[in-house]
C-alpha positions in Angstrom: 99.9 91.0 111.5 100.6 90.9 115.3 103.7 89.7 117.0 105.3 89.8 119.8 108.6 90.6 120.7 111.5 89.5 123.0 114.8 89.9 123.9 117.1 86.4 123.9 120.8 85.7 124.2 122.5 82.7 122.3 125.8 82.1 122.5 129.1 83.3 119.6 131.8 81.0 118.0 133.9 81.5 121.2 131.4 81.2 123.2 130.9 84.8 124.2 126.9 85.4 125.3 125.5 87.9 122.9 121.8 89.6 123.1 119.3 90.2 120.3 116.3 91.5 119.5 113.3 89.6 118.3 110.0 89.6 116.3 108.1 86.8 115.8 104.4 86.4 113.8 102.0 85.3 115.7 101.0 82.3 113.4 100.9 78.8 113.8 103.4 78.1 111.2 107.2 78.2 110.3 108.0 81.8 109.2 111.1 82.9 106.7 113.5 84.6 108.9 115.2 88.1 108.2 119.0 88.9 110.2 118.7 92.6 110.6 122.3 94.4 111.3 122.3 97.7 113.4 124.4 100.7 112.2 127.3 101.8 114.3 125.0 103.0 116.9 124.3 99.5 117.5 121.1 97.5 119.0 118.7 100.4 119.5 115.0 101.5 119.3 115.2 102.6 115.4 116.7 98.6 114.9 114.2 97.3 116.9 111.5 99.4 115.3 113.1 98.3 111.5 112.5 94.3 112.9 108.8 95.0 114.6 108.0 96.1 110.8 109.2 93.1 109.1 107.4 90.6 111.8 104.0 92.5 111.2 104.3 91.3 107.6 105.1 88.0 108.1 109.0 87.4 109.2 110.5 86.2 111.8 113.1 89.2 112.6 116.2 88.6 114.8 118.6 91.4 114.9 121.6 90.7 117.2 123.8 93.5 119.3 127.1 92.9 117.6 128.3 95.4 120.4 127.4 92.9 123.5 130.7 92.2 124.2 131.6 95.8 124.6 130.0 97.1 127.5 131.6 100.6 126.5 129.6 101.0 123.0 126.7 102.9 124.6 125.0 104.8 121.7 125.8 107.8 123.6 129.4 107.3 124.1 129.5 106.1 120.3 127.9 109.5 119.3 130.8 111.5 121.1 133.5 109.9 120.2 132.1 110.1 116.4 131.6 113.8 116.8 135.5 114.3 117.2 136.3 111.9 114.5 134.2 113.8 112.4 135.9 116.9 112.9 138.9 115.5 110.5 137.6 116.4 107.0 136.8 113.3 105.0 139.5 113.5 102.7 142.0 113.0 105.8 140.4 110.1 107.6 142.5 107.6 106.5 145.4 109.6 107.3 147.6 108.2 109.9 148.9 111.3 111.0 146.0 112.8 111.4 143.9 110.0 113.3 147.2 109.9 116.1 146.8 113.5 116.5 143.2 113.4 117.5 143.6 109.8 119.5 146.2 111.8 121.5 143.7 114.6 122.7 140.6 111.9 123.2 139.9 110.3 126.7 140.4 107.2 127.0 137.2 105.5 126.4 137.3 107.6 123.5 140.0 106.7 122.0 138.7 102.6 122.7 135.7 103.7 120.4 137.5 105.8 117.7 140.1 102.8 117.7 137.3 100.3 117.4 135.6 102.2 114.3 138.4 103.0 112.3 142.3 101.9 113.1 141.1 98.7 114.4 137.5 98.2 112.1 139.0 95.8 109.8 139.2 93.1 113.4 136.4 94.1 114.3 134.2 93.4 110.9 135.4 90.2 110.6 134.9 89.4 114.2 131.6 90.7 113.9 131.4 88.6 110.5 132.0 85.4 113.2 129.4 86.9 115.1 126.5 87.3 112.5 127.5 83.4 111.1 126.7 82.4 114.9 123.1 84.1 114.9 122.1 82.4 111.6 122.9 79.5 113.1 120.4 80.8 116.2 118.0 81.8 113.6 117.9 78.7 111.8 117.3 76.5 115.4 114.1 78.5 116.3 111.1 76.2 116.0 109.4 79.6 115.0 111.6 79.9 111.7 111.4 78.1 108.4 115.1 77.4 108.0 115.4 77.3 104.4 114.1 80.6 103.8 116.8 83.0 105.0 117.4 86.8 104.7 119.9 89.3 105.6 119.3 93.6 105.5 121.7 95.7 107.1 122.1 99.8 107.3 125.8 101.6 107.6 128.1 99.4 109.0 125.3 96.7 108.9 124.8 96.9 105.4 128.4 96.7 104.8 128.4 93.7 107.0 125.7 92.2 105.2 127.4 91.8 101.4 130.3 90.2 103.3 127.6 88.1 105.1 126.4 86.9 101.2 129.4 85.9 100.8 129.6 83.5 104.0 126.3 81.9 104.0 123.7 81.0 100.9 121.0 83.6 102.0 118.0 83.3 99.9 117.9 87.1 99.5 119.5 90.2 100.8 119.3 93.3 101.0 122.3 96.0 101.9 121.8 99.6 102.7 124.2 101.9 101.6 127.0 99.4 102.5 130.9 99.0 101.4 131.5 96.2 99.5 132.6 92.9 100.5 135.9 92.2 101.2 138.1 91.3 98.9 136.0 92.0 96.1 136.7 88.9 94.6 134.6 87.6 97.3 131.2 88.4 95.3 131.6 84.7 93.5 130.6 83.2 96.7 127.1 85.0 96.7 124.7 82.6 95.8 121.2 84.3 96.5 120.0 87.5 94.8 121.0 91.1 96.4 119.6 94.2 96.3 121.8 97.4 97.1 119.9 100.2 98.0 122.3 103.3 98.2 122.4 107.2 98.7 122.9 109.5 96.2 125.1 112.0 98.0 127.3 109.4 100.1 130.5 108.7 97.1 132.3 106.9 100.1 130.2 104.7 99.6 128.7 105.0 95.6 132.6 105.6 94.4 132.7 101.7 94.8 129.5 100.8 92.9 130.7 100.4 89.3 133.3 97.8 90.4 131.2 96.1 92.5 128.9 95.8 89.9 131.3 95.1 87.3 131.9 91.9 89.4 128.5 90.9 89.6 127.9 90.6 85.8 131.4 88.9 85.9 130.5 86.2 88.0 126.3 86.0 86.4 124.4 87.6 89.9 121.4 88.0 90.2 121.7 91.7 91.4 119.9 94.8 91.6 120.3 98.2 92.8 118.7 101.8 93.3 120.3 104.7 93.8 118.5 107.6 95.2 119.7 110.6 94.5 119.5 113.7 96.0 119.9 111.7 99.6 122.5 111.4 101.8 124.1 108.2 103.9 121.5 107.1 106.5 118.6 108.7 104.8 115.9 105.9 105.9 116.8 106.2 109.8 114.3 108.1 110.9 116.3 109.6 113.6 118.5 111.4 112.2 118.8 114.5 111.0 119.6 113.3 107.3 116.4 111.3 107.2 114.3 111.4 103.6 110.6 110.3 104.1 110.3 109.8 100.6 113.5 107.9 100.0 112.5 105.8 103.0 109.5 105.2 102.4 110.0 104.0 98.9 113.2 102.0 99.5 110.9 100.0 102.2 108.3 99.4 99.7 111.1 97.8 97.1 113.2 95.7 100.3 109.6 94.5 101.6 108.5 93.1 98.0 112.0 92.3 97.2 112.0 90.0 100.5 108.4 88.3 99.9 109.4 87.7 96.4 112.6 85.9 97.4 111.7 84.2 100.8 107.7 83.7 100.9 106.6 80.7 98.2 103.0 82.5 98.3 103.9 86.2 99.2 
């Protein structure tokens, strides 16, 4: 299906001016929307690529650059500074100690980026929580968009992002991949619409909070589904980076796209 593609800016809940990328059908009717939220390295050709995909089948794909406000978050300068943090082992990440004594050898705008990721990401996700809320409500005003057929898929940070974004807003379906769970947990008897969890095999930062996550979706009667791929690591369908899986990929497209028109199309 063609499209064509544009890039917009509608304003946050404090009236900040943020930018978004998006992909609209070229059909004469109302379309079912799809929020699509970026990884850490924010609004950038992959994203853009992941929302061209959805509007050639039929959505309406707006995925917003949760980094406008910071002029800083290059994808560049987010890659460096990421570099360094990764240098800590895993197991010592969430170790004070350890996070001052690299903060205290980073530049400056270094230090702004490693601070926004990890001492300061709790702000910053529910800021960016605020942020997401005020693009549905973009979404939803688009005389493109059927408004009562809403979606959310996210990747990384995004797909963190979007379970805390089914608990915010009655989504008709969505779709995280390999995100953290929503916070608190208790949170999950908010979700209205059905979820899919799409998640890496080799990524337990992420899988080591699966069983209570699901534990709380039987306890609050979810429709929920999951796959786990295994063999895969974090980030496996970005095509590029070095821990892409064609297969995987490919495969967990094929299930979000069905799961998508199943959930948001009344004649998919």
């Amino acid at each position: 299906m063609d499209f064509f593609n544009e890039t917009i800016t509608f304003e946050c809940f404090d009236g900040a001016d943020m930018t978004a990328y998006v992909a609209t059908p070229k059909t004469k009717n109302r379309n079912p929307a799809i929020i699509i939220v970026h990884e850490a390295w924010g609004l950038n050709q992959q994203i853009k690529g992941v929302a061209e995909r959805y509007a050639q089948q039929g959505f309406v794909a707006v995925a917003p650059h949760l980094f406008s406000r910071q002029k800083d978050l290059t994808e560049l300068a987010i890659e460096k500074a990421m570099a360094q943090m990764w240098h800590i082992p895993p197991e010592k990440r969430n170790d004070p100690g350890e996070v001052q004594k690299l903060m205290a050898s980073l530049s400056e705008n270094d230090r702004k980026i490693v601070n926004f990721f990890f001492t300061g990401r709790e702000a910053a996700e529910k800021a960016m929580s605020k942020d997401l809320l005020s693009c549905v409500a973009f979404a939803k005003s688009m005389e493109s968009v059927d408004a009562e057929n809403l979606g959310i898929t996210g990747f990384c940070l995004g797909g963190g992002l979007t379970y805390q974004l089914a608990t915010e807003y009655p989504f008709k379906a969505a779709v995280p991949f390999y995100g953290a769970n929503p916070k608190p947990l208790e949170a999950v008897a908010k979700i209205s619409g059905p979820v899919f969890g799409i998640y890496a095999g080799e990524d337990s930062r992420i899988t080591s909070g699966v069983t209570a996550l699901v534990e709380s979706m039987i306890a609050h009667k979810k429709t929920f589904q999951m796959k786990i791929y295994q063999g895969v690591q974090h980030a496996f369908f970005n095509e590029t980076r070095p821990v892409y899986n064609k297969a995987a990929a490919e495969d967990a497209w094929t299930m979000a796209l069905a799961f998508f028109n199943k959930f948001l199309k009344a004649n998919p």
